[in-house]
C-alpha positions in Angstrom: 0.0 0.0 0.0 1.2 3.5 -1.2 1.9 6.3 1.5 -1.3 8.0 -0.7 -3.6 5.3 -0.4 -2.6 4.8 3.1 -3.6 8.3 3.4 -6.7 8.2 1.5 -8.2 5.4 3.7 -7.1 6.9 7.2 -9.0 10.2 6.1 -12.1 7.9 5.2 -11.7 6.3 8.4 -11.8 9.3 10.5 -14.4 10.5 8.3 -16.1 7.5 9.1 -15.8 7.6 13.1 -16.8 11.3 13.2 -20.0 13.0 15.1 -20.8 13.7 11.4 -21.9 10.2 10.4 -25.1 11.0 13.0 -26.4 13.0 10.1 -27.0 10.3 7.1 -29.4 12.6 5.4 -26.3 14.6 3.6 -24.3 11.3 2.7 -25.5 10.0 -1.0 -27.1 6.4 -0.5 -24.4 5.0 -2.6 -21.5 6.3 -0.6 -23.6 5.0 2.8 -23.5 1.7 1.5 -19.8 1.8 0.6 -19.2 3.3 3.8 -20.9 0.5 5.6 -19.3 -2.3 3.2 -15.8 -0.9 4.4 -16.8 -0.7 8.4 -18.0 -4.1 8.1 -15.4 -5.5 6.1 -12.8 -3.8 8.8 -14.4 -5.1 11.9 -15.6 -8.4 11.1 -12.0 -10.0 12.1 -12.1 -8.4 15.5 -15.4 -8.7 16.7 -17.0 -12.3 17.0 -20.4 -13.2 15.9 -23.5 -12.9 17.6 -25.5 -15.5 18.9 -28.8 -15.8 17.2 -32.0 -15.4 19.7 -34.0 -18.3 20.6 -37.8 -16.6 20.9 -39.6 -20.3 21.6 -39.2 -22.4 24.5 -39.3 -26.1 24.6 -42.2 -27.7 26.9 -41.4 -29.4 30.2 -42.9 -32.4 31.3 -43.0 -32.4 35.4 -45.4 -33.7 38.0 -47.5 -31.0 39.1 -49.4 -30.9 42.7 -53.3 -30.9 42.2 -53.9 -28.0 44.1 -51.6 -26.2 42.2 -53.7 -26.4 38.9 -56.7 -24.1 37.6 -59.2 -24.9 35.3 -59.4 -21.9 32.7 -63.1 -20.5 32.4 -62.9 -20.3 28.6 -62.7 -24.0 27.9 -64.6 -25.6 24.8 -65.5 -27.8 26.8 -67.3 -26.8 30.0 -66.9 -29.7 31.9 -69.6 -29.8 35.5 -72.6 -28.4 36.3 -72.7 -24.7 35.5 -73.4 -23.9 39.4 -70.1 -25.8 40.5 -68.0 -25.0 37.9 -68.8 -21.2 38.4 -68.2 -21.7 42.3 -64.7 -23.2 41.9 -63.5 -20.5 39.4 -64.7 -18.0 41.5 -62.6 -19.9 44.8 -65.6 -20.5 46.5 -65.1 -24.4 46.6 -62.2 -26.0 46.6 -62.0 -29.5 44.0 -62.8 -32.1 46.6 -65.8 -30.1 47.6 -66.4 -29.8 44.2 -66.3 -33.7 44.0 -68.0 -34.4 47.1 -71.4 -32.3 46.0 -71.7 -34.3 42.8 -71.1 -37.4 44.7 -74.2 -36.2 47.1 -76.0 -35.0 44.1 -75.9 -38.7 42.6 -76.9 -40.5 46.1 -79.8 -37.7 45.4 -81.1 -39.3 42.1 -79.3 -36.0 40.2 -78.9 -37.5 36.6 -76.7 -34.5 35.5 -74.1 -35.0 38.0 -74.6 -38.9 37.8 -73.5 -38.7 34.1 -70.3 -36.5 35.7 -69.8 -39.0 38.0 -69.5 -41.9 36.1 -67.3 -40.7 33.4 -64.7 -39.5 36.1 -64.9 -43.0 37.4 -64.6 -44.3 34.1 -61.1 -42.9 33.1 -59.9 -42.7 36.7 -60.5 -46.9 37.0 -58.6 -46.6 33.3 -55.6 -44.6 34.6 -55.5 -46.5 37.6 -55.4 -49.9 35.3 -53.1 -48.1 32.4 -51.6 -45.0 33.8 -52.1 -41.7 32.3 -51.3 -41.9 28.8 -51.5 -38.8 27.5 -49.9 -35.7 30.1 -52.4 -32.6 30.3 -51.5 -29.4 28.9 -50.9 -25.7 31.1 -48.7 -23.3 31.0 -47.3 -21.3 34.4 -48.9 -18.1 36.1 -47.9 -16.1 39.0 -50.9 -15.9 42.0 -50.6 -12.4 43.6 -49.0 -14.3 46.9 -46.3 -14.9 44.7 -47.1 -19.0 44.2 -46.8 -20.4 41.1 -49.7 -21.9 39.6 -50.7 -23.9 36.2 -53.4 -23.2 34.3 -55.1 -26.0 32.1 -55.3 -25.8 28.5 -56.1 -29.3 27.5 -56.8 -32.2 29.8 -59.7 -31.4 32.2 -61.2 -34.9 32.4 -57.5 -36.5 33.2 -56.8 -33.5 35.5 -60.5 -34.9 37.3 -59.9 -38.3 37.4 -56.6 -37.3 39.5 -58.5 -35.2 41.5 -61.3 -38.7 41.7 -58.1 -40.8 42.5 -56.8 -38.4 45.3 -59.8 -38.8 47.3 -60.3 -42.7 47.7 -59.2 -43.8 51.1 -55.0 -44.7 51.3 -55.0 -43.2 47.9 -51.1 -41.6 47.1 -52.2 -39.6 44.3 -51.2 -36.0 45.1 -50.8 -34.6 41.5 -50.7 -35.2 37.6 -48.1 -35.6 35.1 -48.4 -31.8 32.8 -46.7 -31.2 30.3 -45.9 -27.2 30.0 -45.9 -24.5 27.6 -44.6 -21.7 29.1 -44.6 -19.3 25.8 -48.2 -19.8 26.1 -48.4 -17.2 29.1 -48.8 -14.2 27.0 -50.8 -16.0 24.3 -54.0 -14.2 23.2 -57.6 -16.0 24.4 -58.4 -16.4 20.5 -54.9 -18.4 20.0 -55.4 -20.3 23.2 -59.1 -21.0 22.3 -58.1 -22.2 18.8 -55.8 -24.7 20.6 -58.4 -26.2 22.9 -61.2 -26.7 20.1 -58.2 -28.1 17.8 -57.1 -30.6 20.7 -60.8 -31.3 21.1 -61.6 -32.1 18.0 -58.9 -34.2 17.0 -59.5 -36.3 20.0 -63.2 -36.9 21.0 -66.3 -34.9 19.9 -67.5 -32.2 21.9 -70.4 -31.6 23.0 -73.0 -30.7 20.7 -74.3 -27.9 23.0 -70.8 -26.7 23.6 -70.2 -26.3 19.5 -73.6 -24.7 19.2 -72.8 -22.1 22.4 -69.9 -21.5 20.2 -71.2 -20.8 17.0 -73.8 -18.4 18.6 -71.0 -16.2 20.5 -69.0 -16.0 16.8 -72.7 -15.3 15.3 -73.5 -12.3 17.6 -69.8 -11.3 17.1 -70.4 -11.1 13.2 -73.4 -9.3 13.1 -71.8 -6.6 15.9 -68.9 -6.2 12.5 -71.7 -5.9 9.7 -73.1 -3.5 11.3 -70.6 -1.1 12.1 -68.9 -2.3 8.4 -71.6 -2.3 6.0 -68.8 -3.0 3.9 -68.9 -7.1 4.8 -72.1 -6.7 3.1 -70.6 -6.6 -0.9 -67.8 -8.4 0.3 -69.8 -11.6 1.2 -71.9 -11.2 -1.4 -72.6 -13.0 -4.7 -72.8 -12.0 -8.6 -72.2 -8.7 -7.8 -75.1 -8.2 -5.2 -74.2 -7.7 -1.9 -75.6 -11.0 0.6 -77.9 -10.2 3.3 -76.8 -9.6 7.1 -77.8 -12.9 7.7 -76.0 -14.9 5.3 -73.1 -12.8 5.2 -72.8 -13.8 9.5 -73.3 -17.4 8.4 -70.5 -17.3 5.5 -68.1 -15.3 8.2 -68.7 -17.9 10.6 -68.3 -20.8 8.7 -64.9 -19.6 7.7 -63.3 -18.7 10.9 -64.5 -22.1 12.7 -63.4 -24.3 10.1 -60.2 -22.8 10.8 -60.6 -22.9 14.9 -62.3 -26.2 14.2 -59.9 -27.7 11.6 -62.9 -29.0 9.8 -65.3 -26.9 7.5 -68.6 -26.2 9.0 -71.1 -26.9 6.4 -74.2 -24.0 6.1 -77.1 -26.7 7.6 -74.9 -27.6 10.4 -74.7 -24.3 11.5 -78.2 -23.2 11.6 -78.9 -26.6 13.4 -76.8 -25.4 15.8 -78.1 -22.1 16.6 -81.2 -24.0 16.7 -79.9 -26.3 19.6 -79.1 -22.5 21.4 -82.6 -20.8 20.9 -85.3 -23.7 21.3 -83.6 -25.9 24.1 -84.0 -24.6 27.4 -81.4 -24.5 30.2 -82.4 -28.0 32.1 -82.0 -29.5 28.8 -78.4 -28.3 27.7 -77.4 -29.0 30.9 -78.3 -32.6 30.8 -77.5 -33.1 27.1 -73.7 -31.2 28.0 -73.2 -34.1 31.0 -74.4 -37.4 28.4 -72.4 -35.9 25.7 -75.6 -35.8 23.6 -75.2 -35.8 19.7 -76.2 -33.1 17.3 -78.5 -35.2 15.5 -80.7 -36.5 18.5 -80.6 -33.2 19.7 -82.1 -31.8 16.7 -85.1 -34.1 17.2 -86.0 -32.1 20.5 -86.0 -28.8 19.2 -89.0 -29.5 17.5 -91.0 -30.2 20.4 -92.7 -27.4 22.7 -90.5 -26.6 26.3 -92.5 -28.3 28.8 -92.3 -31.9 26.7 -88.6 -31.7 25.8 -87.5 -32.7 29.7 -89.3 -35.6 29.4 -87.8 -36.5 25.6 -84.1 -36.3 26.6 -84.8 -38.1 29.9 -86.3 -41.0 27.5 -83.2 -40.7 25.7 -81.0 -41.1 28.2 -82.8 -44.0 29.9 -82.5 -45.5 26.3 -78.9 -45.6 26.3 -78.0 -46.5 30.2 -78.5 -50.1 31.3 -79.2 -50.4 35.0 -76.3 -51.9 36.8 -79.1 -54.4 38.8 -81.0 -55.2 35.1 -81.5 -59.2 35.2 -79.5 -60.4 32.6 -81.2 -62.1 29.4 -81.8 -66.3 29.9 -78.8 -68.3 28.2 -79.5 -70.5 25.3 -82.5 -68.2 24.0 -83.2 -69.4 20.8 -82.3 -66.9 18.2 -82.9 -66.9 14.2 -80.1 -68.7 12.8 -77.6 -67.1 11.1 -78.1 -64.3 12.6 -75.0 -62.7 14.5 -75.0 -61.2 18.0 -74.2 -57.4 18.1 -70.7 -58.9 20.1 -70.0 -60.6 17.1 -71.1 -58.2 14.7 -68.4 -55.5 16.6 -65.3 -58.2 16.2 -66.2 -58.8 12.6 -66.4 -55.0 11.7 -63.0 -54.4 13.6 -61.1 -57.2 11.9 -62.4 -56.4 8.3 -61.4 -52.6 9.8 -57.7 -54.0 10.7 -57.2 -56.1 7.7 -58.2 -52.9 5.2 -55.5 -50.7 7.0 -53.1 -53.5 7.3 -53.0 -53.6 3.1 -52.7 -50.0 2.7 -49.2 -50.1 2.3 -47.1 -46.9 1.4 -46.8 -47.9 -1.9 -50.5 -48.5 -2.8 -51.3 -44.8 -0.7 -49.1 -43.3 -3.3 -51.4 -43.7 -5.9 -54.2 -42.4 -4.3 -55.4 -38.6 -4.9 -55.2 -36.2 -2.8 -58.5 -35.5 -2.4 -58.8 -39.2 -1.7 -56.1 -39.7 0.6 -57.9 -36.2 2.3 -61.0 -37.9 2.5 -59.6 -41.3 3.9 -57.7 -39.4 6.5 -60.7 -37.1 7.5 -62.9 -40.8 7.7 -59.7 -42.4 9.8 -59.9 -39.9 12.4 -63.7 -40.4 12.6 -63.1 -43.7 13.0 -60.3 -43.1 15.8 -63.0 -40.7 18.0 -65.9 -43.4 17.7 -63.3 -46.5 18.4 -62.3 -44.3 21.7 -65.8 -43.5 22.7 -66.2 -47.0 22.2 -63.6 -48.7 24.4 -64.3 -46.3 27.0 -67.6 -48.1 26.9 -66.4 -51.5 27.1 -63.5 -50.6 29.9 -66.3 -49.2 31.6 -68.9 -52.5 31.5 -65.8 -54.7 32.3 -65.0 -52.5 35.5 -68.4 -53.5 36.9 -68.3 -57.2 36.4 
């Protein structure tokens, strides 16, 4: 290097580290980017590379204390009576009160809580038998007297069942496996919503009365935007005429819960389901939420006046429960030959079921569509809810025996 360049690039270094390079707005943008080529080329030998930020956090699986668990208000799912559940989120029961009341409720001939009842017992004789398979979801929160406290995003029946465990005499059972997602602390409620309905979904069928509660709330909030944005209006609309208020709340709803639900809610659906909120009274949707009642035997209901439909879902719920003390049926009743018991008729269905996955190999998948291999896998996890429901059933009649 000549003693001129040498002295060309020291007066472009101090030029460089002068006050004056505050002020970029008099610098042309191709000498600023010159400039900065020449700073970074300078430096990079002497000052090490930065570690790059980590914004996500992995979850942590731990054993969490029962007590130190909170149900979260805004759950899908709204698991006990409404009366209970509002006392315990409001701390003015504690969950073995809770527990105790349905208990007394069910000696009391109570069919809502019986329906509680037994489906705690259910999974709790599971766990007991199995172990917990599947951890519950939360994610830390700081109480006000400074104790840290986890509160439940997926897993309210399990975190029950613990609590059902806890409470049998020489029982151990002091908390529940959780696995925790800390990152979701500052989550919004529409996010965390979207992951309960999606966890939901994916697993077991809600509640028909828990969708439909749903589906009103996201109605009312539509129709609050159309009419402050008369806009929606020609945006929902159809050959260039603008839809109506109510089927431009219908299409807006349909879209943003096929996305919360991670299955498109077809237009009949949802006005079956606003049906289930407006005709069925309180006494009903509470019973129907604690059997898990079905859309479609809901919708049967609606059609009847108030003062009969009390009397219809109790029918329907006697129709499904056999009575532990029923006598069973004679053995060696004659029966028309060739006809199969329903026993037989379950095993036959699964092993035909088995053997058709069992030849859907890779290479015969890959030939498939992919609207084929969409449908198939939309049918497979039907199939995987109504196989669970299922051997919850059976688990349960073999506990009794």
């Amino acid at each position: 290097m000549t003693e001129s360049d040498y002295a060309t690039r020291k007066k472009r270094m101090a030029s460089l580290l002068s006050d004056d390079m505050t002020n970029t707005t008099a610098v042309p943008k191709e000498q600023r980017t010159a400039q900065e080529t020449t700073i970074e080329q300078i430096e990079q030998p002497h000052t090490p590379p930065k570690p790059p930020i980590v914004t996500t956090r992995v979850p942590i699986t731990i054993q969490v204390t029962l007590a130190d668990i909170e149900i979260d208000p805004g759950q899908p799912r709204q698991f006990l009576p409404a009366d209970l559940r509002r006392a315990l989120t409001q701390g003015r029961m504690s969950y073995s009160d809770v527990l105790a009341q349905l208990q007394q409720r069910t000696a009391n001939g109570d069919t809502e809580a019986k329906a509680y009842v037994d489906d705690v017992r259910g999974l709790a004789d599971d766990i007991k038998a199995n172990g917990l398979l599947s951890s519950i979801m939360a994610y830390s929160t700081h109480a006000p007297d400074g104790r840290t406290r986890y509160r439940l995003i997926d897993g309210e029946r399990r975190f029950w069942a613990h609590v059902y465990l806890s409470a049998e005499p020489g029982s151990d059972v002091t908390a529940v496996r959780a696995e925790v997602h800390d990152e979701l602390e500052h989550a919004s409620a529409d996010e965390i919503v979207t992951m309960q309905w999606s966890a939901n979904m994916q697993r077991e069928s809600v509640c028909a009365v828990d969708i439909a509660e749903f589906v009103y709330q996201k109605r009312e909030e539509a129709v609050r935007s159309i009419r402050t944005d008369s806009t929606l209006l020609t945006q929902w609309g159809t050959k260039g005429k603008p839809a109506s208020p109510r089927d431009a709340a219908q299409q807006i709803v349909c879209q943003a819960l096929a996305h919360t639900f991670g299955r498109p809610l077809k237009r009949r659906a949802y006005y079956q389901y606003l049906s289930l909120t407006e005709k069925l009274s309180a006494p009903v949707k509470a019973l129907a939420r604690a059997h898990k009642m079905s859309l479609g035997r809901l919708i049967q209901i609606t059609s009847q006046p108030e003062r009969e439909q009390m009397a219809a879902i109790l029918r329907m719920i006697e129709s499904e429960c056999v009575p532990e003390d029923a006598p069973a049926k004679p053995e060696g009743q004659p029966r028309r030959p060739g006809r199969p018991t329903r026993p037989q008729s379950r095993i036959t269905l699964a092993e035909r079921a088995v053997a058709g996955m069992d030849g859907d190999t890779e290479q015969v998948l890959l030939n498939w569509s992919r609207d084929d291999l969409t449908a198939v896998l939309q049918k497979d996890r039907d199939l995987l809810e109504a196989t669970d429901r299922h051997l919850r059933l059976v688990q349960a009649a073999l506990s009794r025996l």
